[in-house]
C-alpha positions in Angstrom: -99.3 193.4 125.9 -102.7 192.2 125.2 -103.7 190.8 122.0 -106.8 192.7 121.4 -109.2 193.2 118.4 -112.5 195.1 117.7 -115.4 194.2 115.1 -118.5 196.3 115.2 -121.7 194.0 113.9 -124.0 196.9 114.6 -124.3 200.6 115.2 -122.5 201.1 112.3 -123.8 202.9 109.4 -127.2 203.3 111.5 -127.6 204.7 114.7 -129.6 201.7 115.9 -128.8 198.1 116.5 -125.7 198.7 118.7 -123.5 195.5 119.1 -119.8 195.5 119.3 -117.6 192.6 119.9 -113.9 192.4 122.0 -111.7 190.2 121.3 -108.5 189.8 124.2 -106.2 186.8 124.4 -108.5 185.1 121.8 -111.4 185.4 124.5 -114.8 186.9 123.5 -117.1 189.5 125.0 -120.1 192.0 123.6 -121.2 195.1 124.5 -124.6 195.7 123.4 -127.0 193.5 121.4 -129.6 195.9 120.1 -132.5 195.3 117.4 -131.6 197.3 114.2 -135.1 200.0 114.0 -136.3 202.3 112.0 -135.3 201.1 108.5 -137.1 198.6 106.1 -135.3 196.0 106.2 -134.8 195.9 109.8 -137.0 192.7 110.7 -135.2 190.8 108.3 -132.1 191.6 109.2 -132.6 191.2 112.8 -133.9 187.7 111.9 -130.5 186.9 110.7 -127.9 184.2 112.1 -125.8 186.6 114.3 -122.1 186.9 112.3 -120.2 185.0 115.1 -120.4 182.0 117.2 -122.9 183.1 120.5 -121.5 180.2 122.4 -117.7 181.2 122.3 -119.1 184.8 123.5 -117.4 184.8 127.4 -120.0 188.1 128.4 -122.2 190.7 127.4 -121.4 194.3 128.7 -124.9 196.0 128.1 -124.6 200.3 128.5 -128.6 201.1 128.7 -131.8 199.4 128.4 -132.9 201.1 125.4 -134.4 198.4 122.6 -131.8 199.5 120.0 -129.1 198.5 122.7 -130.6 195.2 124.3 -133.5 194.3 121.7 -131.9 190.9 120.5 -130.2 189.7 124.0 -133.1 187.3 124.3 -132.3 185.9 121.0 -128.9 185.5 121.3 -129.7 183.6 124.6 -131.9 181.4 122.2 -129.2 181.0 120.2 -126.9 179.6 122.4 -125.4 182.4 124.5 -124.2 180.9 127.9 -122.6 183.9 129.5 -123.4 186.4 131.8 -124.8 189.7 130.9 -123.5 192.4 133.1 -125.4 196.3 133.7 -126.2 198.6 136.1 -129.4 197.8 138.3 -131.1 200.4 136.8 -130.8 199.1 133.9 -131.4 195.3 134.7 -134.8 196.1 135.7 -136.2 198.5 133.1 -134.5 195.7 130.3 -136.9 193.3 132.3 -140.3 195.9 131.2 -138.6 196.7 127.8 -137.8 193.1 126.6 -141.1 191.5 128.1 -142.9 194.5 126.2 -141.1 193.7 122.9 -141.6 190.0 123.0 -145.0 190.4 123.4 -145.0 192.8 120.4 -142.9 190.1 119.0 -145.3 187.0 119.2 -148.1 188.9 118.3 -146.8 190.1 115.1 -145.9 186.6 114.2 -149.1 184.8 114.9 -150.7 187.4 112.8 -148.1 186.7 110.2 -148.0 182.6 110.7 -144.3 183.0 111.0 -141.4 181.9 113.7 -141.0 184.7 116.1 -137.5 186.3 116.6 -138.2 185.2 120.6 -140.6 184.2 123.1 -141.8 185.8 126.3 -140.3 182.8 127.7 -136.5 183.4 126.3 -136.7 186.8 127.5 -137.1 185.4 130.9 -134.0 183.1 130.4 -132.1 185.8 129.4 -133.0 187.7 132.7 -131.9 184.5 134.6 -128.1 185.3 133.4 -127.7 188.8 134.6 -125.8 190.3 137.2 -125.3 194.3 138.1 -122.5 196.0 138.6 -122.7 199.4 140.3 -120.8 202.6 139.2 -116.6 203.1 140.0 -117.0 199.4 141.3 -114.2 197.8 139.2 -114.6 194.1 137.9 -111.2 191.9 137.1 -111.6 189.6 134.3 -108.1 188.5 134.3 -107.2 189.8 131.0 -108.3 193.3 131.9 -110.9 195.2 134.7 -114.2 197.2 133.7 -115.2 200.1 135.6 -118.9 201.7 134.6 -119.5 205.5 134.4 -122.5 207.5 134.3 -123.2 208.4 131.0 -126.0 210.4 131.7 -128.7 209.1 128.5 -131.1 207.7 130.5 -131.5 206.2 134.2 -128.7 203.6 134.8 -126.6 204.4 131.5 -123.3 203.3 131.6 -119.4 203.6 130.0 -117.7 201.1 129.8 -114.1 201.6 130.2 -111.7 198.5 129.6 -108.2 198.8 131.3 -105.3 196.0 130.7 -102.8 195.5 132.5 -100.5 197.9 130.3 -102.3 200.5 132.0 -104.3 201.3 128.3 -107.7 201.6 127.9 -110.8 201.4 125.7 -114.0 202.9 126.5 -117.6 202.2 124.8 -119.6 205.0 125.4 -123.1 204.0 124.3 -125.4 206.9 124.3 -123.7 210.0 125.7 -126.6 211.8 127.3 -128.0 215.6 126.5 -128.7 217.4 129.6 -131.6 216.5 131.6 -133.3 217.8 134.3 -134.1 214.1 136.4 -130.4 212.8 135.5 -126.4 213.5 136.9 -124.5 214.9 134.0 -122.4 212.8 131.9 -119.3 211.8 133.6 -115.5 213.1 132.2 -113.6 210.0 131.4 -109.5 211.2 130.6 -106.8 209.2 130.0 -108.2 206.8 127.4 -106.5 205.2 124.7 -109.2 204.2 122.8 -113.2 205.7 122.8 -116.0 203.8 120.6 -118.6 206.6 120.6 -122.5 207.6 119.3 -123.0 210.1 116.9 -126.7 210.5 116.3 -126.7 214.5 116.5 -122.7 214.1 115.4 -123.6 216.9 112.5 -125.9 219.2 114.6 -126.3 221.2 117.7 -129.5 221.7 119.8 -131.0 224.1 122.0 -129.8 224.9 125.0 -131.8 223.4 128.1 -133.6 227.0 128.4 -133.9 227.7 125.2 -135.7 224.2 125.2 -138.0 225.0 128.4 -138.7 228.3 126.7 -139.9 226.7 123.4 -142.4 224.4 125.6 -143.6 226.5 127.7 -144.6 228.5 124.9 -146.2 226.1 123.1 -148.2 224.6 125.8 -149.3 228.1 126.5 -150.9 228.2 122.4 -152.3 225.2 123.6 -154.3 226.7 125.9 -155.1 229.6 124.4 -156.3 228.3 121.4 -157.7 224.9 122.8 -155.5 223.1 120.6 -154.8 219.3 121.1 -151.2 218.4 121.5 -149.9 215.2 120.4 -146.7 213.9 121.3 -144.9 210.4 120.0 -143.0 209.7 123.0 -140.3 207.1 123.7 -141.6 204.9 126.6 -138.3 205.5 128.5 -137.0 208.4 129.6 -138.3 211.0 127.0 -141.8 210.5 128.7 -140.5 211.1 132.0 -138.7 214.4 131.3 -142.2 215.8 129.3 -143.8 214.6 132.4 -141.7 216.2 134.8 -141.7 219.3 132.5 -145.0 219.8 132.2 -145.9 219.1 136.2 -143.5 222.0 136.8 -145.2 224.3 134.5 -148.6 222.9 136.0 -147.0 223.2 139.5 -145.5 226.9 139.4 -148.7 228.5 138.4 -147.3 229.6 135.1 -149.8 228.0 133.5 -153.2 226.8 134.6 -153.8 222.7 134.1 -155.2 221.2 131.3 -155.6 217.5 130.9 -153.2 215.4 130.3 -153.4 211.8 128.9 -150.7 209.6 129.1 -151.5 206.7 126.8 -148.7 204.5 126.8 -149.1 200.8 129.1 -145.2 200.4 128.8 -144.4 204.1 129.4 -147.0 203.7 132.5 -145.2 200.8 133.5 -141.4 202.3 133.2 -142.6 205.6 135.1 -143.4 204.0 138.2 -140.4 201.6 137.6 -138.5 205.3 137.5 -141.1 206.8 140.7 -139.5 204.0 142.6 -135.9 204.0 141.3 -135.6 207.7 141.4 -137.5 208.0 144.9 -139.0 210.9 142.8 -142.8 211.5 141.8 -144.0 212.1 138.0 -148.1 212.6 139.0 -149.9 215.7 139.0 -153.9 216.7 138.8 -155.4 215.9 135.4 -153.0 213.9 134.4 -154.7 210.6 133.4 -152.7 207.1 132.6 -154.9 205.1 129.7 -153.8 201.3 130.3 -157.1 199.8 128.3 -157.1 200.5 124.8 -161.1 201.6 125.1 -159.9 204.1 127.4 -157.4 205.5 124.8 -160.5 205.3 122.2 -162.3 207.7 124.0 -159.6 210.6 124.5 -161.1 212.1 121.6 -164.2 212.3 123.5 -162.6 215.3 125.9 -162.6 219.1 124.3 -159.2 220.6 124.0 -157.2 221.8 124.9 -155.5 218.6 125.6 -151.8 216.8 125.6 -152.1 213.3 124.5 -148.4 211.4 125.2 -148.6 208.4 123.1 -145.9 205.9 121.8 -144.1 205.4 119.7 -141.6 207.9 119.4 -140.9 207.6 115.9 -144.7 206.8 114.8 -143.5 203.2 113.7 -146.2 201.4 115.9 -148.2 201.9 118.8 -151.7 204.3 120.0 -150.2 207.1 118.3 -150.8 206.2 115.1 -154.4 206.0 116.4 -154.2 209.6 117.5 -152.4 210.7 114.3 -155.1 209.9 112.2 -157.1 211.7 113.8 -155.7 214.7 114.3 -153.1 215.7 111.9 -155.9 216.4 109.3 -157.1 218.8 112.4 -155.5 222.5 111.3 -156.3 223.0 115.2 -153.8 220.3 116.6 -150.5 220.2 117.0 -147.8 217.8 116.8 -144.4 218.0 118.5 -141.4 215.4 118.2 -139.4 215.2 121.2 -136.3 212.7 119.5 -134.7 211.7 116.2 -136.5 210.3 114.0 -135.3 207.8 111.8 -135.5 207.9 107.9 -138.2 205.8 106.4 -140.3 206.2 109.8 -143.6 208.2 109.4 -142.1 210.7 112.0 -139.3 211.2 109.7 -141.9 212.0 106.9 -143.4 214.4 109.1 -141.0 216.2 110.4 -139.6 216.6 106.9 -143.0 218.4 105.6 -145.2 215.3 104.1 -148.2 217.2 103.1 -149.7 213.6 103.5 -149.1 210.3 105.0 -150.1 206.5 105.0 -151.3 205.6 108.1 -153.1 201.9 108.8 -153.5 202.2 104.8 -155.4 205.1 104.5 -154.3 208.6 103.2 -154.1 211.3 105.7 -153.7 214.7 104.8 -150.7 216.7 107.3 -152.7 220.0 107.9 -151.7 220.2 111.6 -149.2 222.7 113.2 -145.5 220.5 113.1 -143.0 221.3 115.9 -140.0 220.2 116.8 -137.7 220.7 119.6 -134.6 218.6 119.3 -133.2 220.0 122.8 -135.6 217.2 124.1 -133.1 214.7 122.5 -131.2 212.3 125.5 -128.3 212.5 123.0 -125.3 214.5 123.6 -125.0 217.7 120.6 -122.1 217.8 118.0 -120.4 220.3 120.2 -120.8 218.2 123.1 -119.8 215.4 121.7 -116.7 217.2 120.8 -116.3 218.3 124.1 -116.0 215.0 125.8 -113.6 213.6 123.8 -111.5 216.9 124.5 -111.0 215.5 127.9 -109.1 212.4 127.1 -107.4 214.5 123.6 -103.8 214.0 125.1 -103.8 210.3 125.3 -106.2 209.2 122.5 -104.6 206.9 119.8 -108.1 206.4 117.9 -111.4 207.2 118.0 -114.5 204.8 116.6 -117.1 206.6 115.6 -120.4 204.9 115.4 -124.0 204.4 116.0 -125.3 207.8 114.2 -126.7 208.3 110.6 -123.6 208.1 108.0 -123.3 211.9 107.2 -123.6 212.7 110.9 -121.0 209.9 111.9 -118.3 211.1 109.3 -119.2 215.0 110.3 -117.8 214.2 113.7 -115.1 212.4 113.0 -113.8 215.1 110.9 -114.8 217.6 113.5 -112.3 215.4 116.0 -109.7 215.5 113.6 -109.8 219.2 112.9 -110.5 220.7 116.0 -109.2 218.3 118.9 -105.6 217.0 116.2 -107.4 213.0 117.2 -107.4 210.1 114.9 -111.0 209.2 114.0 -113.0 207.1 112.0 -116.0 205.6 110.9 -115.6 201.9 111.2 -117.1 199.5 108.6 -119.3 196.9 109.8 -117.5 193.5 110.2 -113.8 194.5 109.5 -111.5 193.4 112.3 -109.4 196.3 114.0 -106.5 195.8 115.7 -106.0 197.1 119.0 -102.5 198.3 120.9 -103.5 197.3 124.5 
């Protein structure tokens, strides 16, 4: 038997940050190394010394190339990481966009500030140089156990990870279990697991169903339209912006409803859509549909009459051209505003969503008179019930579930549901504690 232990050092108590680390025979391996978002204190705490020796870490196992899940990888390559970082190659090459876009961000913000920066464009680079991709169902031998990576159906290249030993037991991290999408394969059923270290973002709630979802956009484009509103969306660079995309170029395509332009004013979400065009073998254009690289170009959407859709990052409001776009328009009783994703607390999305009659935005008040919608079906996040339902797969054979990377209220929710419902052992880890594992 394997002498195995589990620490979580992130995606607990938060649903950002993800970073868990395996311990087998003494040897040392991570899966995920995410910047902690959406909270106040995050840029101090992802400044921190990480809370274990880098260079004793054998490998990092990384699930998807969201920033909350690979965000600090360059720094713990500057920190003395000397492994090798394993993913699909999906996700290798949208981590390459996504980390050189955050370093950027990164250095910027500190020469403003006169500060250190938490990594360069350069150790971003370095940390590309020790990747190596692993396809799906292509088991790997790392003496002390093999990993085999399933589809987990979030965004493009999301992977399980699924741990086996030579006792035949098994752990699986699940990163993000995916909602279902209409560009992606459906999560994959994993059975016959021992152990499962799970998301619960939407752990306490339930969304739409995919139609109900299509429904609800369709008709709001179509008041759009009709009333020539502006649209504004805070979109997620990667994958959120590709399924409104691909949503709205049906709609455009079936004659349901005529075109309107359509301004998609993101550079990285420009940048990850024709990395996904020519992954995916697949096609995200259609007429009036306008990509604003150069910030004066984004300046002057305000120029064209609505109606309009402006798809503008970031997805949570934290940052970005849609704060830009916000301040113009959510004092406009004739705009609308729709969130696509959770939205963490303390981010002005939050605030919105929640019914701020006003908001700070680049430190002036702005008054929230604008129509606020939300359609959580959008979410790449797998539903309480859903959530549920995968872990009813692998029910017979489960010794413990580990509940993690959601809100607190939402993590315990499911890990009661589990217990009640599906008779399974689960809990909400603490951040740090070691756990022991029977593998």
């Amino acid at each position: 038997m394997s002498k195995c232990f589990l620490e979580c050092w992130g995606g607990v108590g938060a649903v950002t940050g993800a970073n868990f680390l395996l311990e087998v025979n003494s040897k040392k391996y991570l899966v995920d190394c995410g910047l902690l978002q959406g909270v106040q204190s995050a840029d101090a705490t992802n400044a921190e010394k990480f809370d274990y020796d880098v260079e004793t870490i054998e490998a990092l196992f990384i699930t998807h190339a969201h920033i909350d899940h690979i965000g600090k990888i360059p720094k713990l390559v500057k920190d003395g990481f000397k492994g090798i970082i394993y993913s699909t190659p999906e996700t290798k090459e949208l981590s390459k966009l996504m980390l050189e876009d955050t370093a950027r961000i990164t250095e910027e913000h500190a020469r403003i500030a006169g500060v250190e920066p938490l990594y360069t464009l350069s150790d971003a680079g370095r940390a590309l140089t020790r990747w190596q991709t692993v396809s799906y169902h292509s088991p790997k031998e790392f003496g002390d156990f093999s990993v085999e990576l399933y589809d987990a159906g979030h965004i493009l290249g999301s992977s399980m990870y699924k741990f086996t030993f030579p006792s035949g037991k098994s752990i699986l991290f699940t990163g993000d279990l995916g909602n279902t999408s209409p560009i992606l394969h459906e999560t994959e059923e994993v059975s016959g697991l021992t152990y499962v270290l799970m998301d619960s973002v939407y752990g306490d709630r339930n969304h739409e169903s995919p139609a109900e979802r299509d429904r609800k956009f369709a008709a709001l484009v179509e008041d759009v339209i009709e009333h020539k509103r502006t649209l504004i969306i805070p979109i997620f660079s990667l994958e959120r912006t590709q399924v409104i995309l691909f949503d709205i170029k049906k709609l455009f395509e079936s004659k349901a409803l005529k075109s309107i332009p359509v301004f998609l004013d993101s550079p990285l979400a420009i940048r990850v859509t024709e990395a996904y065009e020519r992954l995916m073998h697949q096609s995200f254009e259609f007429p009036k549909l306008t990509e604003t690289v150069q910030a004066r170009d984004s300046k002057e959407i305000i120029l064209v009459p609505g109606p309009k859709i402006i798809l503008a990052g970031s997805g949570m409001s934290t940052a970005g051209r849609i704060l830009h776009h916000e301040e113009q328009y959510l004092p406009d009783e004739n705009a609308t505003i729709l969130f696509v994703g959770y939205q963490a607390p303390g981010t002005l999305g939050r605030q919105i969503v929640e019914g701020a009659k006003k908001v700070s935005i680049h430190d002036t008040e702005v008054p929230v008179r604008a129509k606020v919608v939300s359609i959580d079906g959008f979410s790449a996040h797998k539903d309480s019930d859903h959530l549920v339902e995968f872990v009813s797969h692998t029910k017979d054979t489960l010794r413990q579930v580990f509940v993690t990377m959601g809100e607190p209220k939402s993590s315990i929710y499911l890990a009661q549901r589990l217990h009640d419902e599906l008779d399974v052992n689960a809990i909400v880890p603490e951040r740090g504690k070691r756990y022991e594992l029977d593998l």
